[in-house]
C-alpha positions as CSV (number, residue, x, y, z in Angstrom):
1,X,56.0,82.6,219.1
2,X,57.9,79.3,218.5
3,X,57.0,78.3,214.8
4,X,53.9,75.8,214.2
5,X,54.7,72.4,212.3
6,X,51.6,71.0,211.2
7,X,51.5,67.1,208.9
8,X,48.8,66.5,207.6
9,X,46.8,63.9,205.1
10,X,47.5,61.3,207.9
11,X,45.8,57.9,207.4
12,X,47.9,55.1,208.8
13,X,48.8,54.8,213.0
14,X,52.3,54.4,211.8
15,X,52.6,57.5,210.1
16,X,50.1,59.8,212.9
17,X,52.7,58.5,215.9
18,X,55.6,59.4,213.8
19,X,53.8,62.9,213.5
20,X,53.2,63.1,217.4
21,X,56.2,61.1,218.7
22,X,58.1,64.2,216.1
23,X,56.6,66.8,218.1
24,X,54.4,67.7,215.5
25,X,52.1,70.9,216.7
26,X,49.0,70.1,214.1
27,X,47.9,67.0,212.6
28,X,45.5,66.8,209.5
29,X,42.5,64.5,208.5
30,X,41.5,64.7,204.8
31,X,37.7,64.4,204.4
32,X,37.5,64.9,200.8
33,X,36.5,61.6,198.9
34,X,38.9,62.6,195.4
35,X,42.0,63.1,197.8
36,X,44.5,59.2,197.7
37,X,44.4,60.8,201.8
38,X,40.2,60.7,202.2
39,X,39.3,59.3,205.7
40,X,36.2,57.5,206.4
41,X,34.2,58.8,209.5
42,X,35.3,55.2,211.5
43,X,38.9,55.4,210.7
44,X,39.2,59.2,211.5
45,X,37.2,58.4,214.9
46,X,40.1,55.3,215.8
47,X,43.0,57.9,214.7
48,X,41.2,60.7,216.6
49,X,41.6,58.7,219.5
50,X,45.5,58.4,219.2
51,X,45.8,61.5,219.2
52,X,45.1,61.9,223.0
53,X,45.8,65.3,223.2
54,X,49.3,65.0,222.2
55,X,48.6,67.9,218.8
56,X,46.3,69.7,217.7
57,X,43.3,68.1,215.4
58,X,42.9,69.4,212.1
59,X,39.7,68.7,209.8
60,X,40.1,69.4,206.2
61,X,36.8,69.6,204.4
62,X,36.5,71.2,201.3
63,X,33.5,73.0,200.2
64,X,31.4,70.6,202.5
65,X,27.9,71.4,203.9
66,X,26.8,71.6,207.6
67,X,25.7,68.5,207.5
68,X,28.7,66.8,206.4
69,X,30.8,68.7,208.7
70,X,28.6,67.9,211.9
71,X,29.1,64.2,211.2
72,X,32.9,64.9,210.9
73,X,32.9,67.0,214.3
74,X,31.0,63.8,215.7
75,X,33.3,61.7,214.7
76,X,36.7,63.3,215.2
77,X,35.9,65.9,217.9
78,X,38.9,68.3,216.0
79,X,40.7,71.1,217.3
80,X,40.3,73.2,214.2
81,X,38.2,72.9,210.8
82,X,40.5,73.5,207.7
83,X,38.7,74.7,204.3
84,X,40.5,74.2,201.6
85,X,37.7,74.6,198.7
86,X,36.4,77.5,197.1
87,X,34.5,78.7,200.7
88,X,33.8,82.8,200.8
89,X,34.0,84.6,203.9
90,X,30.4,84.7,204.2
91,X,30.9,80.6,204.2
92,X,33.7,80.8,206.8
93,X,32.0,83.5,209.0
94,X,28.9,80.9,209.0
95,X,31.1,77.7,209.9
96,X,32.9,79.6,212.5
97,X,29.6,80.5,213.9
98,X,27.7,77.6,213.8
99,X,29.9,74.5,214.9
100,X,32.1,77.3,217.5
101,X,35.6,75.9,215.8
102,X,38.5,78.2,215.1
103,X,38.9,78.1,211.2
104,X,42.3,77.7,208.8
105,X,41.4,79.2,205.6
106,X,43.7,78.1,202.8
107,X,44.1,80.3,200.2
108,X,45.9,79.2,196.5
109,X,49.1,82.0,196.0
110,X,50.1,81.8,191.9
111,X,50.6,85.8,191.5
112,X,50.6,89.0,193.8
113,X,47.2,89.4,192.8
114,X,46.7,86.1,195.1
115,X,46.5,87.9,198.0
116,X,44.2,90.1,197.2
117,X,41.3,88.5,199.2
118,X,43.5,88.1,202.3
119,X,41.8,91.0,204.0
120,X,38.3,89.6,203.4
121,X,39.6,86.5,204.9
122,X,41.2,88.0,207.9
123,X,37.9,89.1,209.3
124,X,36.1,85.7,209.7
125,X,39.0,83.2,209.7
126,X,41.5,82.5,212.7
127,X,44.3,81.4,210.8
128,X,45.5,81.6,206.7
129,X,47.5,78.9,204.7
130,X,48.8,80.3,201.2
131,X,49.4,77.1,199.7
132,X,49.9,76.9,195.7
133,X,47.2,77.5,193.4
134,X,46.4,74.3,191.9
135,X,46.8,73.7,188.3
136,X,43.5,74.8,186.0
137,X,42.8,70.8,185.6
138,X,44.0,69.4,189.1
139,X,41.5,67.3,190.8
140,X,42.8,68.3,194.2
141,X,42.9,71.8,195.6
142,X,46.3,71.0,197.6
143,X,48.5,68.5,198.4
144,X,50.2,68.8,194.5
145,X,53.2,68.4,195.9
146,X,53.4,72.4,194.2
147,X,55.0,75.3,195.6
148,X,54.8,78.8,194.7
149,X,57.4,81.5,194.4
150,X,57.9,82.2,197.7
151,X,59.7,85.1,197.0
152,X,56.4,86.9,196.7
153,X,55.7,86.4,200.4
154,X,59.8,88.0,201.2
155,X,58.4,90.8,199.0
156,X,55.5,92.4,201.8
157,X,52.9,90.4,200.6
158,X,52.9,88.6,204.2
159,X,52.6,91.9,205.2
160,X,48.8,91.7,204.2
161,X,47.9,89.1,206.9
162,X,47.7,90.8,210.3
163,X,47.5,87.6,212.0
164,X,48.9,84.0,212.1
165,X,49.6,82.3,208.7
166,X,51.2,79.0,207.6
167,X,53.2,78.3,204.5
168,X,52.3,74.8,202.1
169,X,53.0,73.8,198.8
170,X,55.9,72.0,198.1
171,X,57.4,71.6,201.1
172,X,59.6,68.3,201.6
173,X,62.9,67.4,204.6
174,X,65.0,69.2,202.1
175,X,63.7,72.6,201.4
176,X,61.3,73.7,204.5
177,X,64.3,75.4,206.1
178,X,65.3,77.5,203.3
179,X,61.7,78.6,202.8
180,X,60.7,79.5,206.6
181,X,64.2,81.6,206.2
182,X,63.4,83.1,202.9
183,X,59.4,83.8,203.9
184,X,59.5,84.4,207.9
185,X,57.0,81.8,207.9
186,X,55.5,81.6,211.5
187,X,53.9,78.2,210.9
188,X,54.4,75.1,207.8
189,X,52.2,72.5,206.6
190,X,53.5,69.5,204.5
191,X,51.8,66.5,203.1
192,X,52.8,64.9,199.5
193,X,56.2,66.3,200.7
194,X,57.0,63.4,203.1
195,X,55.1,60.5,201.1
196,X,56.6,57.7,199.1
197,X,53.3,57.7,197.4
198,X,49.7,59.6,197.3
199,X,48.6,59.2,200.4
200,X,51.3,56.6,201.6
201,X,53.5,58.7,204.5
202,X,56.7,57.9,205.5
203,X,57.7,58.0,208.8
204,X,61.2,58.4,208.1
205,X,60.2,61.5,205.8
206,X,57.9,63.2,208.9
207,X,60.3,63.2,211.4
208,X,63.0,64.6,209.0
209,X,60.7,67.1,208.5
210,X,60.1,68.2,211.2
211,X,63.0,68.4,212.4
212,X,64.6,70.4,209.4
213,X,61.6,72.8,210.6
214,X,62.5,73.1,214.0
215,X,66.5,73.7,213.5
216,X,65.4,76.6,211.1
């Protein structure tokens, strides 16, 4: 399986056909009004639109209701629902079911212990992120620009997830090599990473990116 490169807290046309001209396998829509990367429902539609097939469409929701997540489906039409809140199997098993997408569950990594859910997870979701656990007062459950020790992963603890998994946290141009080396990473997910601000991408920064990735 060739690895999966995924950008994502896209907001400006610039930075999206960057992503796609890149090569870029996913692309992700923030739908979570505290993130600098939020989308409203009529700029995720025009963006949506760019797309054209060209990637993958990502929606990331966190801890949103049915509701909200219809009107984002609506709008977007996405390829995949990302969760990145507090969502228990139970919640992701009843997404999965209801609106028919195939779900990325994001899981924070800090400890060993982390992982412990993963099996739980495995069950109802079609795809796990282990990004870093967000600080105890962080308003945002990712995009930190935080990594994790990624030795923990080289250690077995990929071991636990019996299907396809991403790596995030961190992640920049400059060190996504070294960590799909160190972790066997089948997949990678970067936002803050190629910014020049919150929310701001660079499209210099996306297509070094992914192309670090790739030579990896």
């Amino acid at each position: 399986m060739s690895l999966i490169v995924k950008i994502c807290g896209l907001a400006q046309p610039e930075a999206l056909e960057a992503a796609l001209y890149g090569g870029a396998d996913m692309v992700g829509f923030v739908f979570f009004e505290k993130s600098p990367r939020h989308l409203g429902l009529d700029q995720a539609r025009r963006l949506s639109g760019q797309v054209r097939g060209r990637a993958e469409k990502v929606a990331l929701v966190v801890d949103a209701d049915d509701a909200r997540v219809a009107a984002i489906i609506e709008a977007m039409a996405p390829d995949w629902l990302q969760l990145h809140g507090a969502e228990s199997p139970e919640r992701v098993a009843a997404l999965r079911k209801a609106f028919g997408l195939p779900i990325l569950k994001a899981l924070g990594i800090a400890q060993r212990a982390d992982f412990s859910p993963v099996p739980a997870y495995e069950k109802v979701a079609d795809r796990l992120l282990f990004d870093a656990k967000p600080p105890k007062d962080a308003v945002l459950p990712g995009g930190n620009g935080l990594s994790f020790d990624w030795a923990l992963l080289q250690e077995g603890a990929r071991n636990l997830a019996k299907q396809d998994w991403m790596l995030s946290g961190g992640l920049d141009p400059r060190n996504v090599a070294a960590a799909i080396r160190l972790t066997g990473a089948p997949g990678v997910d970067v936002s803050s990473g190629v910014e020049t601000a919150p929310g701001r991408k660079s499209v210099e920064k996306i297509l070094a990116f992914i192309e670090a990735a790739r030579a990896a």
